[in-house]
Structure formats: C-alpha cells, structure tokens
C-alpha positions in Angstrom: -20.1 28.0 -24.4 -19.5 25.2 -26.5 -15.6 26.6 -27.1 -13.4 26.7 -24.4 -10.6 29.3 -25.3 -13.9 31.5 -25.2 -15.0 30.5 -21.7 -11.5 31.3 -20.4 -11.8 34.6 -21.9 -15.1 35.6 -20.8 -13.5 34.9 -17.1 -10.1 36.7 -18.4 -12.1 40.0 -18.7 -13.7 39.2 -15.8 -10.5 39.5 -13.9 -9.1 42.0 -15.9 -12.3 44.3 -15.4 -13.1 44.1 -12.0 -9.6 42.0 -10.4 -11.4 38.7 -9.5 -14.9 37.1 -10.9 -17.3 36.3 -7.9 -20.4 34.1 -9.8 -20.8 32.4 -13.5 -24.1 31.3 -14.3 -24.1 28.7 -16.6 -27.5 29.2 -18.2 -27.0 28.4 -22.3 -29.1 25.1 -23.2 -31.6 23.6 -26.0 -34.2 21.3 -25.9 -34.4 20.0 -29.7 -36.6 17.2 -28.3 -38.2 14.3 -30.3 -39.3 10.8 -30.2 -36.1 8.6 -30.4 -37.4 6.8 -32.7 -37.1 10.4 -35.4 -33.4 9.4 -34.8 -31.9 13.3 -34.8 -28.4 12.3 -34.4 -27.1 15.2 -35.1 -29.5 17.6 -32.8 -28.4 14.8 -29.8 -24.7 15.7 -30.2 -25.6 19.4 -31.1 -27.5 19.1 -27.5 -24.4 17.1 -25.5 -22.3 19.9 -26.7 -24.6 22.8 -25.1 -25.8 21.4 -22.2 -22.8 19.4 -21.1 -20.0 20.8 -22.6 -21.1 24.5 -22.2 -20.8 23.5 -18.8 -18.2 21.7 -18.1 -16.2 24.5 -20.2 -17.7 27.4 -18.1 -16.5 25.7 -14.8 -13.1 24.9 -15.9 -12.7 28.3 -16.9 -13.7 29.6 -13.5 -12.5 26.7 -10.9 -8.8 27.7 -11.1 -9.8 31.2 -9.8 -12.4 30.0 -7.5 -10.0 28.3 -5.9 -7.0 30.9 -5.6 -9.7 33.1 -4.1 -11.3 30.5 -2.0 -14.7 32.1 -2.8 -17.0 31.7 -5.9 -20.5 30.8 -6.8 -21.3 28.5 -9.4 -24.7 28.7 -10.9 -26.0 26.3 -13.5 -29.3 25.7 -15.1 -30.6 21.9 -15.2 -34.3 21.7 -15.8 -37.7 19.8 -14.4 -36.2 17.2 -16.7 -33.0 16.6 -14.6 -35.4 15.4 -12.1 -38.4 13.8 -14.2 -38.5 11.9 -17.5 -40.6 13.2 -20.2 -41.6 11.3 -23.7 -39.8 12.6 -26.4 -37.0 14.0 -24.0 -34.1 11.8 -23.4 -31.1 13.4 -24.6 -31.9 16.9 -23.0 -33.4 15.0 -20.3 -30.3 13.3 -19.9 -28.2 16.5 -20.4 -30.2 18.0 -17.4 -29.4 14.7 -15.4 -25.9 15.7 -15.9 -26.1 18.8 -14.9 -27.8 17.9 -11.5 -24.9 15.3 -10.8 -22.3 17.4 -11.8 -23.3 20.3 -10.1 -23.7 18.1 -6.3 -20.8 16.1 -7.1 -18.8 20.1 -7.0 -20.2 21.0 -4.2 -19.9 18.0 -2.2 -15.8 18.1 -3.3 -15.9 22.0 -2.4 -16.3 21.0 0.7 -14.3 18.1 1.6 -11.5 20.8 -0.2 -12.2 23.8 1.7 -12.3 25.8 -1.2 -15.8 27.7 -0.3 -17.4 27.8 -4.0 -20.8 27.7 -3.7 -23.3 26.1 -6.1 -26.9 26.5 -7.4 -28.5 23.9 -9.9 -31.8 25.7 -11.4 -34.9 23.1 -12.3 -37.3 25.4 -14.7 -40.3 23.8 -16.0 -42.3 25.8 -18.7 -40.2 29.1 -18.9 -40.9 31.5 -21.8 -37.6 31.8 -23.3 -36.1 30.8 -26.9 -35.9 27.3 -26.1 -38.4 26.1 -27.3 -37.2 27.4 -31.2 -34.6 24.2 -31.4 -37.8 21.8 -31.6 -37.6 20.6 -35.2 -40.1 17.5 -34.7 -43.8 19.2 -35.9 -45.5 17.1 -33.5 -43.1 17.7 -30.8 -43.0 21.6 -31.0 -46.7 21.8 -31.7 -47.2 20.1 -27.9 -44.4 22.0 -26.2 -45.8 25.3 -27.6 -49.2 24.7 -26.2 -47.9 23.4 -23.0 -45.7 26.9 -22.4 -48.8 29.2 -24.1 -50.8 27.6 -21.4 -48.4 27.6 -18.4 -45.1 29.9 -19.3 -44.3 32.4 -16.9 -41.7 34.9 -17.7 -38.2 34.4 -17.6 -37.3 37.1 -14.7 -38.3 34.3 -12.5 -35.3 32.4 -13.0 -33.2 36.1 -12.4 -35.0 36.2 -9.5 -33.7 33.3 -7.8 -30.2 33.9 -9.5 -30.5 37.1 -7.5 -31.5 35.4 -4.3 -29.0 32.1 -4.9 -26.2 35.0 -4.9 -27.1 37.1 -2.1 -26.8 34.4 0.5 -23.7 35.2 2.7 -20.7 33.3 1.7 -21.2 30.9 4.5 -24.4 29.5 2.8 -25.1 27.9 -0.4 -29.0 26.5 -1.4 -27.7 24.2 -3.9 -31.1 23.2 -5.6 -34.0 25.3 -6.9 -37.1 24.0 -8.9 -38.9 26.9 -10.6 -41.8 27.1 -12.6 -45.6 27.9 -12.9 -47.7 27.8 -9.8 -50.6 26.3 -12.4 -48.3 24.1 -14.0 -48.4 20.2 -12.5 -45.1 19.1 -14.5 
C-alpha cells in the first residue's frame, strides 16, 4: 500500500482478470500509539505512510478507471479515532482524521463531476485484528490489550458492512459507517 507502482498493479490485474475493477477497499492501517511525549518519530512517519499514503496510493490507482467507467466504490477504513481524540493517539488519530476528510471531500467532488464513484469511510472501535501488535509503548499496549480482551468483537463485522456498503444499487452510496462493540462506550 505504501508503494504506488504496486497499487497500480493490484488494479492492472484487476482489469486484466475480470475487464474492469468495480470496488477497492482500502483497509491496511497501524495504530503504534504512544504518549507524544515517548517521541516515536519514526513509528509517526512509519504510520503517515500506512494510513495516509496507503490511501491516497490505492485511490490514485483506481480513480483513472473509476472515471472511464463512470462507476466504482471506494471503501476505506478510518477508525472511532477519525471521529474522537484518545490520549496517547494523535498521529493515528490524526491519520484517521484524514481519512474521514478525504474520503467526503471524494465524494462530494464525485458528485459535482458526475462520475458515480461511491464511497464508504469505516469508523471501528475495538476490532480484534493485528493492530494492536504495532503498539511498542509497554504501558500503551498493556491498556489497549485489555481494552479489546474486554470489548473486541470479531473482525467479520467490518466484512459485513463491506458486504452491505457494496450491495447498495449504484444509485446509493452510505458514505459513513461506525462499527464496533454494542458493550463498548468508546
């Protein structure tokens, strides 16, 4: 995600495969948080290149074909931290920000252009995944590993409102989903 010659040849296939490409879900992300104050310089620009790049790298890979088609779905994962701030979060926070701007901002120019690309930005709070492995600040990862062994819920949630963003007719687009557990109060 973080290379963009690779991007454009995951959508090459794509194309080659199956004569157009109809969705790209944008889901790769870390969340190496810390306090700011720990000073992981290098985890912050490690995380800038995932969570924004990655993007921004998937969608210009895709746009020029969603536009020659007219038709395309765009589906990108933000996080409860695109919409909240959280101690000991700010660059992925910020990342997730990001992606919630970005992700409106192509939607609202979709269409004003008449293009028809549909997007969906996905908010999960505590999702059992890998994430939570980038985490290199002790007292960081020991908090965010009770918080998901206490409220995770399983990562086929998220499919399942992948599934549902994509089979909307092409006429309607629910551009903003927050997931996450029903227990959970985020």
């Amino acid at each position: 995600m973080t290379n963009a010659s690779q991007n454009d040849a995951i959508v090459k296939l794509a194309k080659d495969k199956f004569a157009r490409v109809d969705v790209i879900f944008l889901n790769a992300g870390i969340m190496p948080n810390s306090p700011l104050s720990a000073l992981k310089t290098e985890e912050w620009h490690r995380t800038v290149d995932v969570n924004i790049k990655g993007v921004l790298n998937g969608v210009a890979a895709v746009l020029p074909a969603f536009i020659a088609q007219k038709s395309g779905h765009i589906i990108a994962t933000s996080s409860v931290a695109g919409l909240k701030a959280y101690p000991n979060g700010a660059i992925y926070g910020g990342t997730k920000w990001f992606v919630r701007d970005f992700m409106e901002v192509l939607r609202m120019e979709s269409a004003m252009e008449g293009t028809n690309i549909r997007t969906a930005a996905i908010y999960p709070a505590a999702i059992n995944t890998e994430l939570l492995e980038a985490i290199s600040h002790k007292d960081t990862a020991e908090g965010m590993a009770k918080l998901y062994e206490r409220f995770g819920i399983s990562p086929e949630r998220i499919a399942n409102v992948v599934a549902f963003a994509i089979d909307q007719p092409e006429d309607t687009t629910i551009n903003e989903f927050t997931v996450g557990p029903a227990k959970q109060p985020w």
